[in-house]
N, C-alpha and C positions, 0 to 999 in steps of 0.2 A: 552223618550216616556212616555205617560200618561200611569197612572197606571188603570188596568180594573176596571169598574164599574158593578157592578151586578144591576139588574135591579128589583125592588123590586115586579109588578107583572108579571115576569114571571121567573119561577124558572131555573137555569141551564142557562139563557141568560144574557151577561158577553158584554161589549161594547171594540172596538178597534179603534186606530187612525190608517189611514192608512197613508203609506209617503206623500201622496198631503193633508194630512192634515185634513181628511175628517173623522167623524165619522161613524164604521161600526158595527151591531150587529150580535153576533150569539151565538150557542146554543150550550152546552160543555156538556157531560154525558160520565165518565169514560167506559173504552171500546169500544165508538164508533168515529168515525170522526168528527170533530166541524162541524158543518154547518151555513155557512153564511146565515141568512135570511135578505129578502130583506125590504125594506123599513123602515118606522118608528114605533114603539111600539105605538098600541092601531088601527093600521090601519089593514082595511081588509086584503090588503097582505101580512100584517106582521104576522096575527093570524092567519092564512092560513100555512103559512110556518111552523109557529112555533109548529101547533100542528101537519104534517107530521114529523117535525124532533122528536117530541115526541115519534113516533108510530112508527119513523127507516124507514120510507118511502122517497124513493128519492124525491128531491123539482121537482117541474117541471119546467121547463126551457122555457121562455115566452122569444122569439125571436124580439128585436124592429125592424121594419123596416128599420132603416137607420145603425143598427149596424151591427158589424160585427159576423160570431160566436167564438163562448171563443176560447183562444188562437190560432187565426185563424192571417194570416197577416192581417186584417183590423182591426181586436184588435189589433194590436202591431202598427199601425199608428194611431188609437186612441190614445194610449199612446206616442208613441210621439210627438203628436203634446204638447202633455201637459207639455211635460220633459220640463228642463231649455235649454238644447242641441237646440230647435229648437226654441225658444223663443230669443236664443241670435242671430240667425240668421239674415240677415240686409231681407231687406222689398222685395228685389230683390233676392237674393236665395231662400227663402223661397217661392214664388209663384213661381219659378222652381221647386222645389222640389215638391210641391204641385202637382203640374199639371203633372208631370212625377211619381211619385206613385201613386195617381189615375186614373190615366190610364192606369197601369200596373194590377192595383188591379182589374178592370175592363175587363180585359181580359177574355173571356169567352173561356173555354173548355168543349167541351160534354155538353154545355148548361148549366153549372154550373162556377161562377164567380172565376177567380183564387185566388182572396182575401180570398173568405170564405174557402179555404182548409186549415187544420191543418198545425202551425209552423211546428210541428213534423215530420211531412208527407215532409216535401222538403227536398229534395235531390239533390246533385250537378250535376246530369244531367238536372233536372227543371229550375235552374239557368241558363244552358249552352242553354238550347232552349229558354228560355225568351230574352235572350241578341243576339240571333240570327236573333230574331223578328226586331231589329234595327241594324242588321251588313250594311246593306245600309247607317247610318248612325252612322260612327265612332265614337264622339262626343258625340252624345246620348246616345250610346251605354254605352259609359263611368255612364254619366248622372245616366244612368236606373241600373248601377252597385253599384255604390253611396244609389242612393235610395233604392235600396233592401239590402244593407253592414248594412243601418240604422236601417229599419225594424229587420234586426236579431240580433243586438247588445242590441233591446228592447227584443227582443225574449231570450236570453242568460241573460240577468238582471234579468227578471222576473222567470228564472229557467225553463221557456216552452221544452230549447232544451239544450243540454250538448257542441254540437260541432256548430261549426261556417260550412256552409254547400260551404262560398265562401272563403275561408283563401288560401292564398296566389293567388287565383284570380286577374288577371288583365286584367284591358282594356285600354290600352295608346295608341291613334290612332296616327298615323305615319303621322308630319307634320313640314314643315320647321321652323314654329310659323312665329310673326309679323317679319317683316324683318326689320334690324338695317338701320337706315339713314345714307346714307353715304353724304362725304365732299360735293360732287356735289349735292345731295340734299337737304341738309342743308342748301347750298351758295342758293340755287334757292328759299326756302321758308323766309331767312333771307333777300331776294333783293326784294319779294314781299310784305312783311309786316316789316315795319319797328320798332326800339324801341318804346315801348308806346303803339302802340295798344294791342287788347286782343289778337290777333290772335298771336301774337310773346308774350306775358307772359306766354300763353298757353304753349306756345314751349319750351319757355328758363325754365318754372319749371318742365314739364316733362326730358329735358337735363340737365339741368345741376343739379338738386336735384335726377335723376332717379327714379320719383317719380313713381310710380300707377296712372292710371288716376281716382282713388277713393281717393285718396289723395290730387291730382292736386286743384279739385274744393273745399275740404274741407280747406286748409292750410288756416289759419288767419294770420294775422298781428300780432296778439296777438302770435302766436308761435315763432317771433322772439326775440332770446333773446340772452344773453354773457354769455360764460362759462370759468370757468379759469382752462387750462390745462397747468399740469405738465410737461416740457422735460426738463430732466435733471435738473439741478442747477435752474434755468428761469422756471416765470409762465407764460403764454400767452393768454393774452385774444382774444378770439374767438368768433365772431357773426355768427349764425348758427338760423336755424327753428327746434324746439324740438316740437315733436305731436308723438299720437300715430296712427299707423297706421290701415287703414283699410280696411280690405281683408274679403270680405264675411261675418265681424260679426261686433258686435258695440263697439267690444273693441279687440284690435291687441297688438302689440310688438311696446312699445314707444323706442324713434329714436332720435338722434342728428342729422341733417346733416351741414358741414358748410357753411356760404355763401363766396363763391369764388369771385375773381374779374369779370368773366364774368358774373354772375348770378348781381351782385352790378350793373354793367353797365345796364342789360334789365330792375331791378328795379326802377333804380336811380328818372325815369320822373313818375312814376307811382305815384299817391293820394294814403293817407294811410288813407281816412275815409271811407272807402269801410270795410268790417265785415273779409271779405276773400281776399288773394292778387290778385287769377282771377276772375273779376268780370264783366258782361256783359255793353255793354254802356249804360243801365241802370241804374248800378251800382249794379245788383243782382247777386246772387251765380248763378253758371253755373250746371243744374245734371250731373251726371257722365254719363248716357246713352247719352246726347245734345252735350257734347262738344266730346265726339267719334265723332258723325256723325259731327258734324261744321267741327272740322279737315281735315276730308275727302274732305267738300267741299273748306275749305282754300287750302288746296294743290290743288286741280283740278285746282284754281286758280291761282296759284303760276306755274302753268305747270307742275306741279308734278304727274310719273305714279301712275294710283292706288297702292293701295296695303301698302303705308305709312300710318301707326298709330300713335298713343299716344304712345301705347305701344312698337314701332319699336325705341323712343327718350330714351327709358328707356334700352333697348336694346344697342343704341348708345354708352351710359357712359359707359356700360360692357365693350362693347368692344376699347372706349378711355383705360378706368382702366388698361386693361388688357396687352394694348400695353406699358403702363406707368410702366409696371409691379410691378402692386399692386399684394399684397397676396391672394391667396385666401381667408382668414380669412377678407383681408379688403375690399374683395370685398363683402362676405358674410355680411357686418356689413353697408356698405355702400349702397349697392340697399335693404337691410332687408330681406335676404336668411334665412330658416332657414333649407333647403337640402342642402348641401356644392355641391352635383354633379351638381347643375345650376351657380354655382360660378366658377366650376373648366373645367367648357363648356367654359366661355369666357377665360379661363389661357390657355385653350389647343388649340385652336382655334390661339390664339395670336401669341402662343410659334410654332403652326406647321408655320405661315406663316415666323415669323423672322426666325427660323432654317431650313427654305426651302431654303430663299432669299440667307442665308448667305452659305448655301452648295453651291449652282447653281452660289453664284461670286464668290469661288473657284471653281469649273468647266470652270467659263469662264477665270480665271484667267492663269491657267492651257494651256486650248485652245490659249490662247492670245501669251502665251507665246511660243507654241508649233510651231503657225505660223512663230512669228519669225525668230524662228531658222530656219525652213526650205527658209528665203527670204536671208538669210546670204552666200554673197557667198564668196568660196573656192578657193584657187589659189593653 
């Protein structure tokens, strides 16, 4: 931190950096509370202020239009739009985020904006009637829990409040999520689009890499590479895609995955002077929002019911992995888990259908046998 500078015409007024970087002045006299005054030395607002802090007179408090009041939640989404936190954000959360704290902060009660009331002032029944505003909408609800968890983590930095008013708060709405592609739908969209087109590279990087469909469109050419892995005595070279992932920011959890024979096979006919491996028959990067909805309409055509995703082929590998019985830990390392309870959904999941299967043919085995005996006749 810079060291304070006094200010040579005005006595008692000492200069500060604040953490954005920013030069601020105020006015220091043993005994009393520093007081920030506003603006720049030698300007009318500043000798204004500076000669009520002389005189122990409170400053007056000059309201902007578009701000919020002091440590109010619209100051603390002032601030963090400013943080790094919401800067590393990708282009697509951020205008969710946006447009869902503004519209909360905008909530009028009693004719007065819920934003401008004091951090202080909320209390976790405030929190429980805001998010009740959206229980018609489970998801959002979520959403609008998110955005207000942000607003008080600014509010707690800056010292506004002591206690977190939503800690151990949840809102996890109850759903089956994208549903895994099964063999019959696989074979139905694998007979309608054959190797080489986009529409099956689509498929075979969301399957067989269990990629993210924000991964799908970014993966390059350039990510493919040979790594030399150790087993045992023997080194093995391994061609694999190394990128690092990305999930709602512009920098994630970089990834090995390798390439498989069936993943080699949907490659093999593809052009590699394309920037990315899925690329439109133009030859352009696909967004992540365009090739969701293409999907949709590839499978319609494929005769496929709704309801199959991008994200249902990511899903798929889980539950191939799972029946392969990979570890948890490699299933975690391979789809890029960093909760183990999403990893150990597909272990449990796998493990109830084989120890069902294998109970029920001892049951029938059992039965089989039971019949016999009673066809056995007695002399």
């Amino acid at each position: 931190m810079l060291p304070a500078m006094k200010h040579p015409d005005y006595p008692g007024v000492s200069s500060m950096v604040t953490r954005h970087g920013k030069t601020r002045w105020r006015y220091r006299k043993s005994g009393r509370k520093d007081v920030m005054l506003p603006g720049e030395p030698h300007t009318e607002e500043f000798d204004e202020a500076y000669q009520r802090a002389i005189l122990g007179q409170s400053a007056a408090v000059i309201q902007h239009p578009t701000a919020g009041h002091p440590r109010s939640m619209k100051a603390a989404y002032r601030l963090l739009k400013a943080s790094r936190e919401w800067k590393a954000l990708d282009q697509r959360s951020r205008t969710l985020y946006q447009k869902t704290t503004e519209r909360v902060l905008a909530t009028t009660i009693s004719g007065i904006e819920w934003g401008d009331g004091p951090v202080a002032d909320l209390k976790r029944g405030h929190i429980k009637k805001i998010l009740d505003e959206f229980a018609h909408a489970p998801h959002m609800e979520r959403i609008v829990l998110i955005c207000l968890r942000k607003l008080i983590m600014v509010a707690l930095e800056e010292e506004w409040i002591e206690n977190d008013p939503t800690y151990k708060m949840t809102r996890n709405p109850h759903t089956d999520g994208h549903k895994a592609w099964t063999p019959e739908v696989m074979a139905k969209f694998e007979a309608r689009w054959k190797i080489g087109t986009h529409q099956r590279t689509a498929y075979a990087l969301a399957l067989w890499l269990g990629n993210r469909v924000s991964d799908v469109v970014r993966l390059r050419w350039s990510d493919l590479v040979t790594k030399h892995i150790a087993e045992g005595e023997e080194v093995r070279a391994v061609e694999g895609f190394e990128f690092v992932q990305h999930k709602g920011r512009s920098r994630g959890k970089s990834i090995f995955l390798p390439m498989t024979p069936m993943l080699a096979r949907e490659l093999a006919p593809l052009s590699r002077s394309t920037e990315t491996v899925l690329a439109s028959p133009r030859g352009a990067p696909y967004k992540e929002g365009t090739i969701s909805t293409k999907m949709a309409e590839w499978c319609e055509k494929a005769g496929i019911d709704p309801g199959y995703s991008m994200h249902g082929l990511r899903k798929a590998l889980g539950v191939k992995l799972a029946e392969a019985d990979a570890s948890t830990r490699q299933l975690m390392e391979t789809l890029g888990h960093n909760n183990i309870a999403y990893a150990e959904l597909y272990s449990r999941e796998a493990s109830q259908m084989r120890l069902a299967v294998q109970a029920m043919d001892k049951v029938t085995q059992v039965e089989s046998a039971r019949k016999r005996a009673a066809l056995k006749v007695v002399k």
